[in-house]
N, CA, C and O atoms as a DFTB+ gen file, in Angstrom:
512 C
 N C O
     1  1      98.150     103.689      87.014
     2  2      98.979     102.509      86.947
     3  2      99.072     101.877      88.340
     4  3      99.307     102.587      89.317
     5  1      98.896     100.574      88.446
     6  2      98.726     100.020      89.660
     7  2     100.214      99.813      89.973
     8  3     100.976      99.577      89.035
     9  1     100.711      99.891      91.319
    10  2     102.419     100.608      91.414
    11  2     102.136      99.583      93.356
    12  3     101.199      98.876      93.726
    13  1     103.417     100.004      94.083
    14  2     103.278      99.472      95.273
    15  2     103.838     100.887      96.049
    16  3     104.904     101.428      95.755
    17  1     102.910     101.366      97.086
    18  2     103.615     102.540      97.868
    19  2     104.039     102.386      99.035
    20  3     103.316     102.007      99.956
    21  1     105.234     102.652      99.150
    22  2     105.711     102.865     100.802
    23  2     105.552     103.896     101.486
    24  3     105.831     104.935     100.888
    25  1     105.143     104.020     102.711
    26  2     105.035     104.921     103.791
    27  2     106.199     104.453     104.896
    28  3     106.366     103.293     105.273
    29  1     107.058     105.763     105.382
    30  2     107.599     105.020     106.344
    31  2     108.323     106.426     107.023
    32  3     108.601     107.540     106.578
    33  1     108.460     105.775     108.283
    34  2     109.217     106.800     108.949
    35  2     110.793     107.338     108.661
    36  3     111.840     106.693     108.611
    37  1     110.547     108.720     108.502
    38  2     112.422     109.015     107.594
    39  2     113.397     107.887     108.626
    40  3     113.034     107.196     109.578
    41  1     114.631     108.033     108.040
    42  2     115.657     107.451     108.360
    43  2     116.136     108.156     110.093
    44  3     116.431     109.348     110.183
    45  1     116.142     107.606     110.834
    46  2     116.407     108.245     112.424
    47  2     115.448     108.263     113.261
    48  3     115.530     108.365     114.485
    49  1     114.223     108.133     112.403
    50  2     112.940     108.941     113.150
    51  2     112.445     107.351     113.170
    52  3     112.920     106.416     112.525
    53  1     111.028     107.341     114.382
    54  2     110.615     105.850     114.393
    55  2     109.032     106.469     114.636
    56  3     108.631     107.632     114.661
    57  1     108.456     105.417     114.772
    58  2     106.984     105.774     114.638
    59  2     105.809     105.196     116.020
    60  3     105.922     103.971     116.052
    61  1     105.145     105.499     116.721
    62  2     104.914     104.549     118.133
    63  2     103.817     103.829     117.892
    64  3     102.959     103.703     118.765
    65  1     103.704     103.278     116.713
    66  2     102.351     102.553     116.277
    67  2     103.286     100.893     116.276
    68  3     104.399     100.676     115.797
    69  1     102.390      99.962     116.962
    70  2     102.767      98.624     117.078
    71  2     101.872      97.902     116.042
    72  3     100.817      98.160     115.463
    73  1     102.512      97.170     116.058
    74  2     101.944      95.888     114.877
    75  2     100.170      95.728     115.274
    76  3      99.193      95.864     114.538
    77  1     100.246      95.449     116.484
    78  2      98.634      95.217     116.968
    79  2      97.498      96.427     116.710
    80  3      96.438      96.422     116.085
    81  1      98.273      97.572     117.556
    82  2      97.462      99.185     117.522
    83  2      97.291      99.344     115.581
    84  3      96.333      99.949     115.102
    85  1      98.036      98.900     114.975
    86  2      97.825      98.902     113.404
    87  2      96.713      98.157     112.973
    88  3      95.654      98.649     112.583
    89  1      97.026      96.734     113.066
    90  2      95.879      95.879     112.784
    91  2      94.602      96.611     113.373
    92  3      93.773      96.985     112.544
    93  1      94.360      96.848     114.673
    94  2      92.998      97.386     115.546
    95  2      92.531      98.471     114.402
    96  3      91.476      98.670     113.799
    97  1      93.603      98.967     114.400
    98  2      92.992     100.374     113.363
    99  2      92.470     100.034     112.011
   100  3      91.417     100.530     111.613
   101  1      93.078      99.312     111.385
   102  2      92.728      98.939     109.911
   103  2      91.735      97.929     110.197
   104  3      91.071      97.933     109.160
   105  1      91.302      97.195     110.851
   106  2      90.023      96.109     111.491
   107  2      89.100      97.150     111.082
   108  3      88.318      97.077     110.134
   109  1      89.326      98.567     112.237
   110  2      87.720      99.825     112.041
   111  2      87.830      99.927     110.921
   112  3      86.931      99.329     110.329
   113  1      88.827     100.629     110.014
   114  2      88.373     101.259     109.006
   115  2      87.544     100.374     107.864
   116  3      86.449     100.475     107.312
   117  1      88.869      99.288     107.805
   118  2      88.031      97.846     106.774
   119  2      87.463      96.858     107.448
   120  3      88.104      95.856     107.767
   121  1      86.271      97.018     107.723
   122  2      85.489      95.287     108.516
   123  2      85.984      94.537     107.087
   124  3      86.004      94.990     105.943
   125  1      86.312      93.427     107.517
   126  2      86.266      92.271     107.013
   127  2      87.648      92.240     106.376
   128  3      87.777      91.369     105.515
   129  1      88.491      92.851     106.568
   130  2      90.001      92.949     106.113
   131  2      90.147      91.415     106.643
   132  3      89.319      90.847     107.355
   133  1      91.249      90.909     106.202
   134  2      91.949      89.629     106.644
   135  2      93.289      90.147     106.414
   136  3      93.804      90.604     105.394
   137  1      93.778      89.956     107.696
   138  2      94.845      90.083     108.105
   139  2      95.849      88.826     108.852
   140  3      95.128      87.830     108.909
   141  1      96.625      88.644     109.183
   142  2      97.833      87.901     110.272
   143  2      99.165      88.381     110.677
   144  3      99.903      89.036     109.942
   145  1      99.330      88.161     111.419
   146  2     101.467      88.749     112.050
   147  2     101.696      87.363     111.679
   148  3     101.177      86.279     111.944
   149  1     103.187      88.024     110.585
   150  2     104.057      86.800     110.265
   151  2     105.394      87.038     110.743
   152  3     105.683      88.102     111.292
   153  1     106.062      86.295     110.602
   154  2     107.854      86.734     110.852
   155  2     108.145      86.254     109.294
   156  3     107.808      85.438     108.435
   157  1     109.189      87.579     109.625
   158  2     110.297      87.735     108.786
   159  2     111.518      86.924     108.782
   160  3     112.286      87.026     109.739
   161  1     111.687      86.416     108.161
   162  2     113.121      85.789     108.365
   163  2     114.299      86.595     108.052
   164  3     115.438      86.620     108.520
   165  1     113.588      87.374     106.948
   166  2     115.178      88.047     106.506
   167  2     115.238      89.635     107.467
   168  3     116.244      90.327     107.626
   169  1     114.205      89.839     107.867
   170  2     114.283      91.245     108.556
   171  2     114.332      90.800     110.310
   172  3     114.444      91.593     111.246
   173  1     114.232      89.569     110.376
   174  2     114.116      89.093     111.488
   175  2     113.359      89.760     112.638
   176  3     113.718      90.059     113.778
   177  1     111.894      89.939     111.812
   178  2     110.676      90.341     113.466
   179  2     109.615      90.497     112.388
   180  3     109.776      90.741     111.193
   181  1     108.711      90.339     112.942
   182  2     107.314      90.060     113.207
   183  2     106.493      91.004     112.424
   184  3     106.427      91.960     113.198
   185  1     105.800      91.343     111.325
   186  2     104.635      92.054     110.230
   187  2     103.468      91.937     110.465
   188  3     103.183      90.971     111.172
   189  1     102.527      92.672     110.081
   190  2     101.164      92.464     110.191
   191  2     100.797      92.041     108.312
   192  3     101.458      92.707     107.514
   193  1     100.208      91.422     107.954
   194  2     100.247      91.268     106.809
   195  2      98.577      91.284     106.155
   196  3      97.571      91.032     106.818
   197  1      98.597      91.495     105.309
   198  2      96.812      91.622     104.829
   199  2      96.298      92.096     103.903
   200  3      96.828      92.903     103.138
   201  1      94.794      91.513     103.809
   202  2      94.293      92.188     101.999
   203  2      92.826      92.800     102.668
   204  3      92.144      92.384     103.605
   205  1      92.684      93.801     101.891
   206  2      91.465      94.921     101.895
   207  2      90.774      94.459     100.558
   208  3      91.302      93.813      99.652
   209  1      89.706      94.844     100.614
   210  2      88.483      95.150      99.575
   211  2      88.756      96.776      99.209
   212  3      88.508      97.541     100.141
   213  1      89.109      97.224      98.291
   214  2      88.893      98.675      97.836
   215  2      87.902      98.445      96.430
   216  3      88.160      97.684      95.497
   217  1      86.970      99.133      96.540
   218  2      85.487      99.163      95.671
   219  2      85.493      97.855      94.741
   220  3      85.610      97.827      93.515
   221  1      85.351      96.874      95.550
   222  2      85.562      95.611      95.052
   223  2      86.751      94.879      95.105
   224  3      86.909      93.716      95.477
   225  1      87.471      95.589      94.742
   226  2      88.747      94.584      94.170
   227  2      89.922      94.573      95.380
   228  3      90.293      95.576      95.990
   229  1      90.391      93.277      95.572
   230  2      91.082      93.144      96.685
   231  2      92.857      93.824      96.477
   232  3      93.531      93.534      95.489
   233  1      93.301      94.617      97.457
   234  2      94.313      94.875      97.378
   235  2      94.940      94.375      98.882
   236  3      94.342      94.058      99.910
   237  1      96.331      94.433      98.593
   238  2      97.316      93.899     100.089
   239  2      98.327      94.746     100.504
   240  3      98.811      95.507      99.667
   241  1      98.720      94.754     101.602
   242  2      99.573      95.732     102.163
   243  2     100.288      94.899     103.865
   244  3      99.783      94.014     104.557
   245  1     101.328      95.505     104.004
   246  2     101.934      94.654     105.383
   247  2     102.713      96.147     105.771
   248  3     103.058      97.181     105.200
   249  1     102.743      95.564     107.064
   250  2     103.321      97.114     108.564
   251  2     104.047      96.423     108.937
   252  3     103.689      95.338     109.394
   253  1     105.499      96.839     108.877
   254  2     106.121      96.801     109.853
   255  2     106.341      97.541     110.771
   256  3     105.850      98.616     110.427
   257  1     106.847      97.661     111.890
   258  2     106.844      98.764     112.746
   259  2     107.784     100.025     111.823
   260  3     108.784      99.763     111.154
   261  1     107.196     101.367     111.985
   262  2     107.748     102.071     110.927
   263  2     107.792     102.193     109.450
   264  3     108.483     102.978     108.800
   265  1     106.771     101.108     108.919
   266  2     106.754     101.395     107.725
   267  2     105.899     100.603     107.177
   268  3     106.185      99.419     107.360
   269  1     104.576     100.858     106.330
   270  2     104.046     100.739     105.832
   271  2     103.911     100.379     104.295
   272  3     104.637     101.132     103.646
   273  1     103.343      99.636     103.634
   274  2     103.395      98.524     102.568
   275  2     102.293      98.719     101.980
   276  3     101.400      98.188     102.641
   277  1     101.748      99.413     100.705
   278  2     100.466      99.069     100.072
   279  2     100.387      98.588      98.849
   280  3     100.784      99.439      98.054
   281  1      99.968      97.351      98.195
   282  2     100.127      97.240      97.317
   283  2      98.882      97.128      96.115
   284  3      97.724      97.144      96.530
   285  1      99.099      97.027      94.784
   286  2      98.198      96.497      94.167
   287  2      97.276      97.624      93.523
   288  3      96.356      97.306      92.769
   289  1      97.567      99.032      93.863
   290  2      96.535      99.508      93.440
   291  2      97.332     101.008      92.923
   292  3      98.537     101.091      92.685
   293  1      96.402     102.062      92.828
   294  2      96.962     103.586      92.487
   295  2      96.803     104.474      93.361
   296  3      96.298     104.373      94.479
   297  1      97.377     105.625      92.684
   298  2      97.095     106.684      93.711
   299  2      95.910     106.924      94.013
   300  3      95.739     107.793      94.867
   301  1      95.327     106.595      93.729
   302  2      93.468     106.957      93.977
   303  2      92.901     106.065      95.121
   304  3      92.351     106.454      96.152
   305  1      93.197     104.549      94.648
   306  2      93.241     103.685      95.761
   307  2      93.696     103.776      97.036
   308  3      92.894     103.675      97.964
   309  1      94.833     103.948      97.229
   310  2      95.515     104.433      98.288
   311  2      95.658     105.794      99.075
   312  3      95.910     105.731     100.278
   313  1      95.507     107.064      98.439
   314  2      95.439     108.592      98.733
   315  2      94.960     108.559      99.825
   316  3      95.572     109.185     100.690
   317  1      93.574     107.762     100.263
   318  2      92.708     108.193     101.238
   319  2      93.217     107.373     102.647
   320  3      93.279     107.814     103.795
   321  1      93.509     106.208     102.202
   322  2      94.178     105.547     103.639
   323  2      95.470     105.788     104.038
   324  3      95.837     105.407     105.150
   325  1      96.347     106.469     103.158
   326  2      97.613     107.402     103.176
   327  2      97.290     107.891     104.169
   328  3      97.676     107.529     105.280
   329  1      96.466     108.868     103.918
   330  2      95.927     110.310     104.551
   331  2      95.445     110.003     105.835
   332  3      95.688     110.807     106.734
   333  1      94.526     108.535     106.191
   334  2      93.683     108.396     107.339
   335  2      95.388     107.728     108.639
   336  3      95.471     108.022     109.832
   337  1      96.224     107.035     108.009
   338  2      97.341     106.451     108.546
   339  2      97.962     107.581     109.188
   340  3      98.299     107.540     110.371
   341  1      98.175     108.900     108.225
   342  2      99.033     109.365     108.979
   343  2      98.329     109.922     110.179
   344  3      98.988     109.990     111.216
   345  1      96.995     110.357     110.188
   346  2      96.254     110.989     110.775
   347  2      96.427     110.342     112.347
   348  3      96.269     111.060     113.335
   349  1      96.810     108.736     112.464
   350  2      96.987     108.031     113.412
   351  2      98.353     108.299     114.367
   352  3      98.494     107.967     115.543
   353  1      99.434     109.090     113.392
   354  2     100.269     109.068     114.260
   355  2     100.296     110.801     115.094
   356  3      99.777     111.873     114.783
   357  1     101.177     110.360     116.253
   358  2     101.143     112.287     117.249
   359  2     101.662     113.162     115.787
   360  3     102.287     112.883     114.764
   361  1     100.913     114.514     116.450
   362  2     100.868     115.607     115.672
   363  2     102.155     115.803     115.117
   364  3     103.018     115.214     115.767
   365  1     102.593     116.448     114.110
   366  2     103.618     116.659     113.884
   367  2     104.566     115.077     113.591
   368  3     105.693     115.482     113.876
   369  1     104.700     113.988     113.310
   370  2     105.203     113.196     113.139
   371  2     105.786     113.335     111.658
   372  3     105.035     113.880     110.849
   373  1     106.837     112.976     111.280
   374  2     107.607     113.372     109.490
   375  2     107.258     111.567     109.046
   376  3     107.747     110.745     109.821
   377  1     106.609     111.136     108.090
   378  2     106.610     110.438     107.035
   379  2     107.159     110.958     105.653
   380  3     107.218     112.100     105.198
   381  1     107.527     109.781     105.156
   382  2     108.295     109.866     103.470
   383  2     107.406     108.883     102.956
   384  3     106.836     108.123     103.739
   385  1     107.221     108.811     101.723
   386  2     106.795     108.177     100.812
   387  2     107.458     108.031      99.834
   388  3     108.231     108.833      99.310
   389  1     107.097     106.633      99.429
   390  2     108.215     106.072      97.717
   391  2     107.306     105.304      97.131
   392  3     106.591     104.539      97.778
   393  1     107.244     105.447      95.741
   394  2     106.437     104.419      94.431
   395  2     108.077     103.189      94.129
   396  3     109.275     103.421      93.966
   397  1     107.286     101.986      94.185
   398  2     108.301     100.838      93.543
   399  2     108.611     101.391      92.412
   400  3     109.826     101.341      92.217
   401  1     108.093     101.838      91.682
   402  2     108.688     101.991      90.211
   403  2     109.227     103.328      90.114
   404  3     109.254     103.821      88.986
   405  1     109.833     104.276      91.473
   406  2     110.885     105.265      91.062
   407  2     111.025     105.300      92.544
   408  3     110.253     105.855      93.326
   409  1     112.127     104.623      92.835
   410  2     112.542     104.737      94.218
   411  2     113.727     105.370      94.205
   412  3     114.568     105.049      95.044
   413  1     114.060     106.592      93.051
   414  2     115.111     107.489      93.608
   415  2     114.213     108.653      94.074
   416  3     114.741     109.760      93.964
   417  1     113.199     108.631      94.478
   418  2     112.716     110.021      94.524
   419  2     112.078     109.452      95.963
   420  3     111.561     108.337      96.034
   421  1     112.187     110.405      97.151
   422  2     111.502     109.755      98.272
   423  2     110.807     110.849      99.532
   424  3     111.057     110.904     100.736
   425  1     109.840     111.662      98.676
   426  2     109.728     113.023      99.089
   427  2     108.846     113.080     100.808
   428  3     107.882     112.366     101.086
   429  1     109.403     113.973     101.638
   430  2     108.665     113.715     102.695
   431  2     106.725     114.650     102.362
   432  3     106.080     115.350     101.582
   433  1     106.689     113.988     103.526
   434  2     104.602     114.049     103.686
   435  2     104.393     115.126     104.420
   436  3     105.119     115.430     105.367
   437  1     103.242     115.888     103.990
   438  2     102.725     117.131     104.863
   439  2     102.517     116.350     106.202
   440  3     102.299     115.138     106.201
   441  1     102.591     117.067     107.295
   442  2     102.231     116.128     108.545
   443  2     100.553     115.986     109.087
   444  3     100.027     115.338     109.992
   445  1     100.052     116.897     108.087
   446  2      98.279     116.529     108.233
   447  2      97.562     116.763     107.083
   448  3      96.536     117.431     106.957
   449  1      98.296     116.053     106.112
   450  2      97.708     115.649     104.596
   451  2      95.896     115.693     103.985
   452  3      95.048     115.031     104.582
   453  1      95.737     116.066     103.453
   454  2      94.202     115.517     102.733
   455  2      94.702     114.812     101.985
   456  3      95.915     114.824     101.776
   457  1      93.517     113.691     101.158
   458  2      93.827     112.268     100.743
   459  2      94.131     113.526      99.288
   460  3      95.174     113.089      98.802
   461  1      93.879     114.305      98.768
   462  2      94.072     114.777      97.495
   463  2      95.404     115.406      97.747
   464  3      95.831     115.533      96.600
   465  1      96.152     115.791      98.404
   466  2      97.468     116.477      98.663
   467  2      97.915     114.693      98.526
   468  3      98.033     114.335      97.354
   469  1      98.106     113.848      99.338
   470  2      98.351     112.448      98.569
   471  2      98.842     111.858      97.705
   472  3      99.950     111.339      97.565
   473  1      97.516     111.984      96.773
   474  2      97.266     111.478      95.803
   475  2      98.406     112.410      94.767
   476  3      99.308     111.812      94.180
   477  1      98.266     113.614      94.663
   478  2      99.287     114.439      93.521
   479  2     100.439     114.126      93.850
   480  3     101.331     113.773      93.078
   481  1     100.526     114.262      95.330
   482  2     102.368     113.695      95.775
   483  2     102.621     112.338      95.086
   484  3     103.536     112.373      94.264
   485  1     102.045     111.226      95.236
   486  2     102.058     109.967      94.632
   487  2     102.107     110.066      93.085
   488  3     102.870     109.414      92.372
   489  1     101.033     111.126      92.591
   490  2     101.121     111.237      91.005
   491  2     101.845     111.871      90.550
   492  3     101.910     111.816      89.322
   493  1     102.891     112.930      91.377
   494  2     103.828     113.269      90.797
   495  2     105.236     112.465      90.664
   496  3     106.223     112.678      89.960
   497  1     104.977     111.598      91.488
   498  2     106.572     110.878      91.619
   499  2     105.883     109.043      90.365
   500  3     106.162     107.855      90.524
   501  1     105.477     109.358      89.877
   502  2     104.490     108.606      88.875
   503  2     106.160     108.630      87.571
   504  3     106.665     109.688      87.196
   505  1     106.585     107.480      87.218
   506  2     107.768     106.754      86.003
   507  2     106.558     106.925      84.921
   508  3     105.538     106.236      84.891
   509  1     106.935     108.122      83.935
   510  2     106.425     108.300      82.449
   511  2     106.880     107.649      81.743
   512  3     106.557     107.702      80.557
């Protein structure tokens, strides 16, 4: 089921990845991503915003500092750039993850994930 996932740093904790060092990174992984920094009005600062090609079909996602936005696709879609994101931040860093469609459940992330440890975390927090 195509769902929207959040990645983000727990509540207290912050993350040292900037809007730019994000974009740079997602540029390597996806050539030809299209991306831009927009402002927020209601959060008042500045996003990276953008759509990927995943095996054809375009999906979108936006960073804010600390938290990450993917949308449009499944756990399958997403598992692997889950996995490559966190890989970006210092060792030991705590991420949480949440599905839009069950945001009472908001389980934290192994801190050096495979995209298949991911993917089950995502498919388990999956609204039957």
């Amino acid at each position: 089921m195509l769902d929207t996932f959040f990645i983000a740093a727990p509540q207290g904790a912050t993350w040292p990845l900037d809007i730019d060092t994000v974009d740079q990174r997602l540029q390597e992984r996806f050539p030809g991503m299209r991306a831009e920094i927009v402002y927020s009005n209601s959060r008042r600062q500045h996003y990276l915003s953008f759509d990927i090609d995943i095996d054809g079909t375009t999906r979108t996602g936006a960073y804010y500092v600390g938290n990450l936005i993917l949308n449009d696709g499944d756990e399958a879609d997403w598992a692997p750039t889950i996995a490559w994101f966190i890989s970006l931040l210092p060792a030991g860093t705590p991420a949480v993850t949440m599905r839009e469609t069950n945001p009472d459940q908001i389980p934290l992330l192994p801190v050096d994930p495979s995209a298949a440890q991911v993917q089950q975390i995502l498919e388990d927090l999956a609204v039957e």
